[in-house]
N, C-alpha and C positions, 0 to 999 in steps of 0.2 A: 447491479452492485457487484462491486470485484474487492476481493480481500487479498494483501498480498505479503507476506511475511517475511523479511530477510534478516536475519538475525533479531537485533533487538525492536528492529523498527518493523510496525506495521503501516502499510499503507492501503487505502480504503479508495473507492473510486464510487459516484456518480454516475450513472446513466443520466440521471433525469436534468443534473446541474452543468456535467460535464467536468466537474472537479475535481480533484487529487487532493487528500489530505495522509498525514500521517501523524502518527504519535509514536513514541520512544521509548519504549519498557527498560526496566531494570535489566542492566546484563545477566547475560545469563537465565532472563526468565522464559519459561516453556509454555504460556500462555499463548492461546489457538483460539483465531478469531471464529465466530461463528456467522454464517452469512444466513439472513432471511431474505424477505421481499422488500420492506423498505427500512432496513438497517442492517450493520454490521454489530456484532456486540463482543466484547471482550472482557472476558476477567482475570488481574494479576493480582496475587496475593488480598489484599484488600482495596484493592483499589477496580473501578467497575467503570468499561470504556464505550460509547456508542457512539457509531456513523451513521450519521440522519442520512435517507436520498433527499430529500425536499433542500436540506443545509447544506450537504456537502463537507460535511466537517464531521472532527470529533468532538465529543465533549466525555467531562468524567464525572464520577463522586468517587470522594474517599467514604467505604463501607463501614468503616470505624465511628467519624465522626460527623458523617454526612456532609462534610462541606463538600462544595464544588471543586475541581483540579485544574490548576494551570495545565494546559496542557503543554506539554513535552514536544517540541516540532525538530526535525531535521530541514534545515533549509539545504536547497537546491537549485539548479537551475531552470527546471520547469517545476518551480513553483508547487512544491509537495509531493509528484509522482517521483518513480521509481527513477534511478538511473538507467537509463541504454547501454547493456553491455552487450558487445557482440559475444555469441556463444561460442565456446570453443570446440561443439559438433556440427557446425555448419560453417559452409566453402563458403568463403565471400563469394559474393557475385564476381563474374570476370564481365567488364563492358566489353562491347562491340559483336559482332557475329563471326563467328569462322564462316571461310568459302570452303564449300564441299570440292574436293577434291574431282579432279576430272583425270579417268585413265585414260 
């Protein structure tokens, strides 16, 4: 199980599925995923989020009223995981090999 927060979007990962899901909080909200052994959980304001391992996904309830919550998705191009940013503390790779010099 991997939790992974970037601003408003949390993203949840699978071991067992191999899956990527996210959901999409309210801007601006401070709400911090909790990671167990087979789930993620999360609570925003009144609203209450879990990542199944077995589903691979989230699902919600609104705490208020109990109904169930559309969830909230960021689409992407892999399919719910995070984007690939390169960091801007590490050197790209350079290809090829230098020849060590000969005195």
């Amino acid at each position: 199980m991997v939790a992974l927060k970037d601003g408003h979007v949390v993203y949840g990962f699978s071991a067992k599925t191999g899956a990527w899901d996210n959901v999409s909080l309210e801007m601006g909200s401070n709400a911090v995923p909790t990671v167990q052994p087979n789930c993620i959980t999360l609570k925003d304001n009144r609203f209450f989020y879990v990542f199944g391992a077995a589903s691979g996904a989230w699902t919600g309830v609104d705490l208020q009223t109990g109904d169930p919550l559309k969830i909230k998705r960021v689409s992407g191009e892999q399919g719910g995981a995070p984007e690939r940013r390169q960091s801007r503390f590490l050197k790209p790779k350079v290809s090829g090999r230098r020849q060590p010099r000969r005195a």
